[in-house]
Each structure stands twice: as C-alpha cells, then as structure tokens.
N, CA, C and O of each residue as an XYZ file, in Angstrom:
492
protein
N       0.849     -1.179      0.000
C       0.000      0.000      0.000
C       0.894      1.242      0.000
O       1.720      1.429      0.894
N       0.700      2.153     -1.101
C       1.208      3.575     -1.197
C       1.036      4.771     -0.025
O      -0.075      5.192      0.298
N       2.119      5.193      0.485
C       2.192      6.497      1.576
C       0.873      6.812      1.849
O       0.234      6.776      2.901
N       0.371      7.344     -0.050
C      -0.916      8.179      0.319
C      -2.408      7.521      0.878
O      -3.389      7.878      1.531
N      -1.820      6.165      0.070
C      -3.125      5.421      0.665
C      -3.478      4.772      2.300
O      -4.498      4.513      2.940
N      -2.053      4.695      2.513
C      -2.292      4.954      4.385
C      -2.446      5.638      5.250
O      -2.749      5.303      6.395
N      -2.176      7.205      4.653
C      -2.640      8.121      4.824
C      -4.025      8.434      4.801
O      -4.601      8.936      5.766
N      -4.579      8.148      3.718
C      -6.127      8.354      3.484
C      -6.605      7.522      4.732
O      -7.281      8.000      5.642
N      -6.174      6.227      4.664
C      -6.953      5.254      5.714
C      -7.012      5.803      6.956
O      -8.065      5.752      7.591
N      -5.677      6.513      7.560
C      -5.645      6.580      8.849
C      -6.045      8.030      9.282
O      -5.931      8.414     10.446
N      -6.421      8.644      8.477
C      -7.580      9.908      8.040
C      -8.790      9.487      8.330
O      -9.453      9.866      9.296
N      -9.044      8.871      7.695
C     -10.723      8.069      7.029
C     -10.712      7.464      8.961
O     -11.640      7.821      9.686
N      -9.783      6.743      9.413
C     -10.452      6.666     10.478
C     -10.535      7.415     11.512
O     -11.552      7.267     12.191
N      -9.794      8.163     11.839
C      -9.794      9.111     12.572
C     -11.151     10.038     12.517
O     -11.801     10.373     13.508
N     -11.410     10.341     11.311
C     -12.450     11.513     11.093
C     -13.985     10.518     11.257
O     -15.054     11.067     11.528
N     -13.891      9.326     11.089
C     -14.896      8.274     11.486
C     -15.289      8.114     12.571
O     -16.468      7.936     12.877
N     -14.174      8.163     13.453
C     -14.183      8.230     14.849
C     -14.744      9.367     15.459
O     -15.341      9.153     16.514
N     -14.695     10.525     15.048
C     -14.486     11.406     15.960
C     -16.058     11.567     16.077
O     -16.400     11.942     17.198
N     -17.546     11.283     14.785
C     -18.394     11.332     15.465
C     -18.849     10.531     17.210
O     -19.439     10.980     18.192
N     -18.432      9.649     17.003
C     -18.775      8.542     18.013
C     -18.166      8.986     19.457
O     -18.687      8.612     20.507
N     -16.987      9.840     19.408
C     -16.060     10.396     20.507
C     -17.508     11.832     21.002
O     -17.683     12.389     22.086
N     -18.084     11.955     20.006
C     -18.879     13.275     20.400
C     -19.758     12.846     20.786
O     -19.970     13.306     21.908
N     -20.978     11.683     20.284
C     -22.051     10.910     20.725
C     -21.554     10.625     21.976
O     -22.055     11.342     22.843
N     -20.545      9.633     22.470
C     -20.330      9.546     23.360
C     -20.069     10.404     24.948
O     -20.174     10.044     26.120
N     -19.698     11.652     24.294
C     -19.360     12.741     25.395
C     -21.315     13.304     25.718
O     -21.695     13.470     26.877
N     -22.020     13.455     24.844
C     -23.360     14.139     24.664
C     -24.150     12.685     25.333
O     -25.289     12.720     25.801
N     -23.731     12.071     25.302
C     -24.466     10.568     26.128
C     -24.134     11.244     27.764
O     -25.076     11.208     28.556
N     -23.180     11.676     28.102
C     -22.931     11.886     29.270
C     -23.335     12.691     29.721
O     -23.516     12.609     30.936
N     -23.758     14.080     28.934
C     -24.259     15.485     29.319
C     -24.947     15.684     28.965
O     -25.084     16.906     29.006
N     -26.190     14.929     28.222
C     -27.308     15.107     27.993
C     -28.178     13.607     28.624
O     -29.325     13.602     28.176
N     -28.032     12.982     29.087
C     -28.242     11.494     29.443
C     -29.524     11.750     29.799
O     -30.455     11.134     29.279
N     -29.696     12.643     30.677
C     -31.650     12.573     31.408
C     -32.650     13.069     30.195
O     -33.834     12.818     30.420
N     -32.403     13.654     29.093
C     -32.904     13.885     28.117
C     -32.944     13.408     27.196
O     -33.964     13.593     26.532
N     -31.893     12.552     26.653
C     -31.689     11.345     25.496
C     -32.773      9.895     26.283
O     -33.246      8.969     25.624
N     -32.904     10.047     27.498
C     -33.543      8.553     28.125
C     -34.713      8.626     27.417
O     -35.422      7.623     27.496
N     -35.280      9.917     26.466
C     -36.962      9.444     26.408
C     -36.734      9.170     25.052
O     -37.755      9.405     24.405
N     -35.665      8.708     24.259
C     -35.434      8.095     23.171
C     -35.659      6.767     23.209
O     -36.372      6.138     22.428
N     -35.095      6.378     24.049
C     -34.854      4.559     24.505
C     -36.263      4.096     24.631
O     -37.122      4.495     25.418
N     -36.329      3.320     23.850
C     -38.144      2.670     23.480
C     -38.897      2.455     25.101
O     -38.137      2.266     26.051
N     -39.972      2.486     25.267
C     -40.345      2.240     26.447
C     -40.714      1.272     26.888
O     -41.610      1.608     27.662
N     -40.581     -0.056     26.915
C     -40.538     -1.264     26.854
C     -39.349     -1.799     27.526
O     -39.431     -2.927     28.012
N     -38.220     -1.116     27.619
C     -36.864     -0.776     28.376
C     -36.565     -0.388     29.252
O     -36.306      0.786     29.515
N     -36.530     -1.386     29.974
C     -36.497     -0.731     31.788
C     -35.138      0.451     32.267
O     -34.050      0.032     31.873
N     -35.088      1.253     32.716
C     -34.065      2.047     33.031
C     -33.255      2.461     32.135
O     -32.138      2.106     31.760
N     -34.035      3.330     31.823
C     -33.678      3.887     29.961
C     -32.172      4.941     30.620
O     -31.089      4.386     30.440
N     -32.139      5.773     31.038
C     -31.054      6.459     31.487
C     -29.920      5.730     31.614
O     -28.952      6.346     31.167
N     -29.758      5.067     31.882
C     -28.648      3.419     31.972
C     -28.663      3.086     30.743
O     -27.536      2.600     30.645
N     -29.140      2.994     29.704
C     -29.339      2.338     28.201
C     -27.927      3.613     27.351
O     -26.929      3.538     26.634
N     -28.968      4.909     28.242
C     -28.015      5.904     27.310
C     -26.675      6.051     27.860
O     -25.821      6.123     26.977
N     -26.201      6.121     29.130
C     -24.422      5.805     29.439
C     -24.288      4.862     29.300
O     -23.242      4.651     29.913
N     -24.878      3.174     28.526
C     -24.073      2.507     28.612
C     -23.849      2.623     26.909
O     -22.994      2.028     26.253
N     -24.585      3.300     26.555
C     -24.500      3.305     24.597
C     -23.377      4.302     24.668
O     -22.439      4.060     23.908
N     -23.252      5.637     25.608
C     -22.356      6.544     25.783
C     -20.471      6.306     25.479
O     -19.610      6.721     24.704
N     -20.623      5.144     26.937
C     -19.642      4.406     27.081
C     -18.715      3.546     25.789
O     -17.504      3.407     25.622
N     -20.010      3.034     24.945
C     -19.792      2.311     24.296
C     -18.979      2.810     22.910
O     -17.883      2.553     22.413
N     -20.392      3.868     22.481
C     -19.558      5.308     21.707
C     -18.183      5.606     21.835
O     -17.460      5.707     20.844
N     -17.707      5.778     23.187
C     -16.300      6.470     23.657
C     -15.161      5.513     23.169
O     -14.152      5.710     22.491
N     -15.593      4.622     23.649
C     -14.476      3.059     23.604
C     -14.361      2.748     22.083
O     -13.291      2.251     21.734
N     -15.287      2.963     21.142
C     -15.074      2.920     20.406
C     -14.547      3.470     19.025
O     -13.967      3.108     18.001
N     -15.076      4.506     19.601
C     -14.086      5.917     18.823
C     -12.724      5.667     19.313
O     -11.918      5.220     18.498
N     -12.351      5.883     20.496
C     -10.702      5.696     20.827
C     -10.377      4.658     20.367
O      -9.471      5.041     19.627
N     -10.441      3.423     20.217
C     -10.253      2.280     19.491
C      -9.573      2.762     18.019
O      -8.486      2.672     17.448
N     -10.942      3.345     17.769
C     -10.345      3.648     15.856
C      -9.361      4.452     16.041
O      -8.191      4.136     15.823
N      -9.767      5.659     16.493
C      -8.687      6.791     16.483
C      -7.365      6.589     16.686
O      -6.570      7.107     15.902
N      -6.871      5.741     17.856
C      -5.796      4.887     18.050
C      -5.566      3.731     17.154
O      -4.393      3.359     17.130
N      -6.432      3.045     16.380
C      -5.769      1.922     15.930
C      -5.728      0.665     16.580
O      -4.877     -0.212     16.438
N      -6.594      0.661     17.210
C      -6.519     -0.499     18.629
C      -7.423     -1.316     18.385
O      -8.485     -0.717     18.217
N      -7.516     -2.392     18.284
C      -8.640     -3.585     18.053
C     -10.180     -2.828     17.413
O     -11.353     -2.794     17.784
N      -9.397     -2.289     16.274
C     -10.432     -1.681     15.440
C     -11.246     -2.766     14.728
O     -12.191     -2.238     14.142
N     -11.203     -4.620     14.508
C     -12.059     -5.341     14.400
C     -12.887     -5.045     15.357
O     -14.041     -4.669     15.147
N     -12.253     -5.220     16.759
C     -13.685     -5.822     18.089
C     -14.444     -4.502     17.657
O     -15.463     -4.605     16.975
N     -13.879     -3.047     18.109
C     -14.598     -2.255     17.972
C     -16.042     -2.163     16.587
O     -17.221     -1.846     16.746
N     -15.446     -2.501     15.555
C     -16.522     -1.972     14.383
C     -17.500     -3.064     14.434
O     -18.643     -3.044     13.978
N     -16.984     -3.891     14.965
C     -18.083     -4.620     15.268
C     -19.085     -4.731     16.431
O     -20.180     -5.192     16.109
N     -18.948     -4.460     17.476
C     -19.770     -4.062     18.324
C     -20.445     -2.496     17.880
O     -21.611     -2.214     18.155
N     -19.491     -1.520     17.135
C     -20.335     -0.732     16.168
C     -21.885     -0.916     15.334
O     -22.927     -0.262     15.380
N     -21.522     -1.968     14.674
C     -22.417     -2.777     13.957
C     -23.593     -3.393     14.809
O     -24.766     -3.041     14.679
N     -23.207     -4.226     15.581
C     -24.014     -4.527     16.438
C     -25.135     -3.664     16.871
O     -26.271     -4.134     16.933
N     -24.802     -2.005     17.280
C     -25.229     -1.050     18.497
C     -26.243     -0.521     17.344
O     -27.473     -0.552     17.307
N     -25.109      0.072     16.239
C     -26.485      0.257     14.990
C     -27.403     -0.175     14.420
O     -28.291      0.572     14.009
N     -27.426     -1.258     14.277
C     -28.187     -2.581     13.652
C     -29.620     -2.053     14.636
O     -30.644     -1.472     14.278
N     -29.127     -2.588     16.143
C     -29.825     -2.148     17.039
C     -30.774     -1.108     17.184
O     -31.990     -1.237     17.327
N     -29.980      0.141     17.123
C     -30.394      1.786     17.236
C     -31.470      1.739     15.863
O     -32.610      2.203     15.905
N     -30.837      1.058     14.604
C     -31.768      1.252     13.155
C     -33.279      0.453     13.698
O     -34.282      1.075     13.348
N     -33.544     -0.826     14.495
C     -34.522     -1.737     14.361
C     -35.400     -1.136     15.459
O     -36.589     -0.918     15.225
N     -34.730     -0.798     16.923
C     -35.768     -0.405     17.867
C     -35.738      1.383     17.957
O     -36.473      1.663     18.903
N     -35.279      2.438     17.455
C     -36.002      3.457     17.234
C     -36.081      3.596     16.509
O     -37.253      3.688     16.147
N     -34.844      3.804     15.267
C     -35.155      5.324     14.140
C     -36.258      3.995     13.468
O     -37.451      4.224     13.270
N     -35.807      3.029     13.263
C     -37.040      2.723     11.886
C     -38.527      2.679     12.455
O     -39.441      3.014     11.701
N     -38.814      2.255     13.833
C     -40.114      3.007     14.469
C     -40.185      3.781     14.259
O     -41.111      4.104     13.514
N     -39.145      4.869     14.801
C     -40.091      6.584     14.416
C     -40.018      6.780     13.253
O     -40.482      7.879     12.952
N     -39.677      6.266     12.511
C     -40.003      7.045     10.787
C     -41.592      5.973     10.550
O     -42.516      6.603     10.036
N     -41.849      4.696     10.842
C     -42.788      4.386     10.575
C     -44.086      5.287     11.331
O     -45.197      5.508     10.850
N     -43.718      5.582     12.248
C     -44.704      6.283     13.591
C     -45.228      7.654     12.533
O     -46.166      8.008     11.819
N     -43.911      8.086     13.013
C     -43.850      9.731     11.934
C     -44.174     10.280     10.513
O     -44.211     11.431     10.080
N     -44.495      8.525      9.676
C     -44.440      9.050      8.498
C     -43.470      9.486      8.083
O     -42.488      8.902      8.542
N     -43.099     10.757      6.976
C     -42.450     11.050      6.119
C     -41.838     12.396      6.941
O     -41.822     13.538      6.482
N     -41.348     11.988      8.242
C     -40.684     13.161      9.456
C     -39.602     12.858      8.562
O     -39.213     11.739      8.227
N     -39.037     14.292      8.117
C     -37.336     14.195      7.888
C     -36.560     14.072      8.729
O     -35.527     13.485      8.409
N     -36.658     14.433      9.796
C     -35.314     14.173     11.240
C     -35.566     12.632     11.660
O     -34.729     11.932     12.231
N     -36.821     12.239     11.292
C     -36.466     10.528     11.927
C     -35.955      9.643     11.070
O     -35.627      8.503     11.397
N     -35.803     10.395      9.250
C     -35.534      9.594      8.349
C     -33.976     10.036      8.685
O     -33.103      9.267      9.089
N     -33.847     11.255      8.461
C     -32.354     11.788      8.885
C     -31.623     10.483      9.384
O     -30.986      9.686      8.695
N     -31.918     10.439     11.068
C     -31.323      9.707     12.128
C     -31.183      8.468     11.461
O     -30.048      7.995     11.534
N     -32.055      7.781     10.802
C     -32.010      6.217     10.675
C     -31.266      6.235      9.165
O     -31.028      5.081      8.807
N     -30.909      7.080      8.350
C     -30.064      7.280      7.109
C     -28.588      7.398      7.876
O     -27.606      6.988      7.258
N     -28.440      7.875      9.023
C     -27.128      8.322      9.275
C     -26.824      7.138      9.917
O     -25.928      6.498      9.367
N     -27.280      6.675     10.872
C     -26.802      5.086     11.472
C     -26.461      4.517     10.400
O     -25.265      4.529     10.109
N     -27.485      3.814      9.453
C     -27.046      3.103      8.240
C     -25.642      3.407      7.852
O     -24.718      2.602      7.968
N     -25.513      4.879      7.283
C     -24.243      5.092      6.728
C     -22.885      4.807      7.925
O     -21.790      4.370      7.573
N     -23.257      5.172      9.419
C     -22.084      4.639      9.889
C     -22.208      3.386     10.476
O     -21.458      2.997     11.371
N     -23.257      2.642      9.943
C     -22.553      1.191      9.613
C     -22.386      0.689      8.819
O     -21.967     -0.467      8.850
N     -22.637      1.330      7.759
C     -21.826      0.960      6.372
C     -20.154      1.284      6.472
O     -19.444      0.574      5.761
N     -19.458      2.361      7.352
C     -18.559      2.711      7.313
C     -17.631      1.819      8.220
O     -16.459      1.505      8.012
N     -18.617      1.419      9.497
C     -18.005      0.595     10.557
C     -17.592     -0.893      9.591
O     -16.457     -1.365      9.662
N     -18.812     -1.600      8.597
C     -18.349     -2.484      8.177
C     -17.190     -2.859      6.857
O     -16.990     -3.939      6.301
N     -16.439     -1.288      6.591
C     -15.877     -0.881      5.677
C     -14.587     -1.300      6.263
O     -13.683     -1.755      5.562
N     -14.473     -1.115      7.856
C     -13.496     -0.923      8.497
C     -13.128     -2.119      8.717
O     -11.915     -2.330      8.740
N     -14.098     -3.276      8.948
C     -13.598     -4.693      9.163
C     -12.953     -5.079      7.757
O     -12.000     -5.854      7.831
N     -13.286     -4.706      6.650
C     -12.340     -4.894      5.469
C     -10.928     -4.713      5.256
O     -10.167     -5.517      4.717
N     -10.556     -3.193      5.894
C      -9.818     -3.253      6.043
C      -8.545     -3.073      7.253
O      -7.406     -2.627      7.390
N      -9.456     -3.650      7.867
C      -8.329     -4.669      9.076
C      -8.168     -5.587      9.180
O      -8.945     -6.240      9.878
N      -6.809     -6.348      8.407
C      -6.666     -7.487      7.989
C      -5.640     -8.022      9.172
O      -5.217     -9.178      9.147
C-alpha cells in the first residue's frame, strides 16, 4: 500500500471516529434527556443511554488509536443494527415522512456501512 493510501486510511479513520467520541461525550451530558429516546418497553432507559455513551467512547478511541479496530466496528455494527430496528425505523414508521427521523435512521445506516468498511480493512 502507497504512503498516500495509508494516509487516506488513517484519516478516514480518525475523522470516522471522531463522530462517536462526540455521541459519546453528549451521552454523558445530555443522558436525562436522550432517556426518552430509549423505546419504552426498556427498563431504566437512562442506563441504556451511558451505557451506549460508554460504548460510543471506547469505540471511537479504538479507531482513532488503531486499537482492536475489528472488536470495535463490530460491536459498532451490532449497536447500529440495534439503534436502526428499535427506534429510528419506528419513528419514521410512527412519523411518516418526518425528515429528522428519516435523517437519524439514514445516518446510522451510513455509519454502519462505514463501521463495516473498516472490518475490510483490518486485515
């Protein structure tokens, strides 16, 4: 692999990361207000959101560092998969043709399209 193209990569993850480093910090300082996201069927929703917080954090530093960027994108995958089946694709069915709930559940998708980009290339 060429200079530039490890360059790009270790760009590409870094700048991948850094949403998840921010989700994660806003999990922490917004936590009593993100809880009425967490479906209600979910016992101790406030706990749902620092532990997704947590999860966010660990996993951004992972990429950003270079550190068991498999385990990470995959428990990525996992959390989204998740986040896509029990809210956003409810609230866009709930909401109809709401652009912010289509928003949310377009943007998960794409960063797990990106998370599973990443198991490609970590060989």
């Amino acid at each position: 692999m060429s200079r530039t193209e490890n360059l790009a990569i270790s760009l590409g993850r870094i700048l991948f990361a850094v949403p998840f480093l921010i989700f994660g910090i806003l999990h922490f300082l917004q936590g009593g207000a993100m809880a009425g996201v967490v479906p209600s069927w979910m016992p101790g929703s406030v706990i749902w959101v620092y532990l997704t917080g947590a999860a966010n954090l660990a996993a951004g530093l992972s990429i950003a560092l270079d550190r068991y960027v498999r385990v990470a994108a995959i428990a990525l995958v996992a959390m989204l998969v998740l986040f896509i089946v029990t809210v956003h694709l409810p609230g866009v069915l709930a909401e109809g043709s709401s652009q912010m709930a289509l928003t949310n559940l377009l943007k998960d998708v794409g960063l797990a399209g990106g998370a599973l980009m990443l198991l490609g290339l970590d060989n």
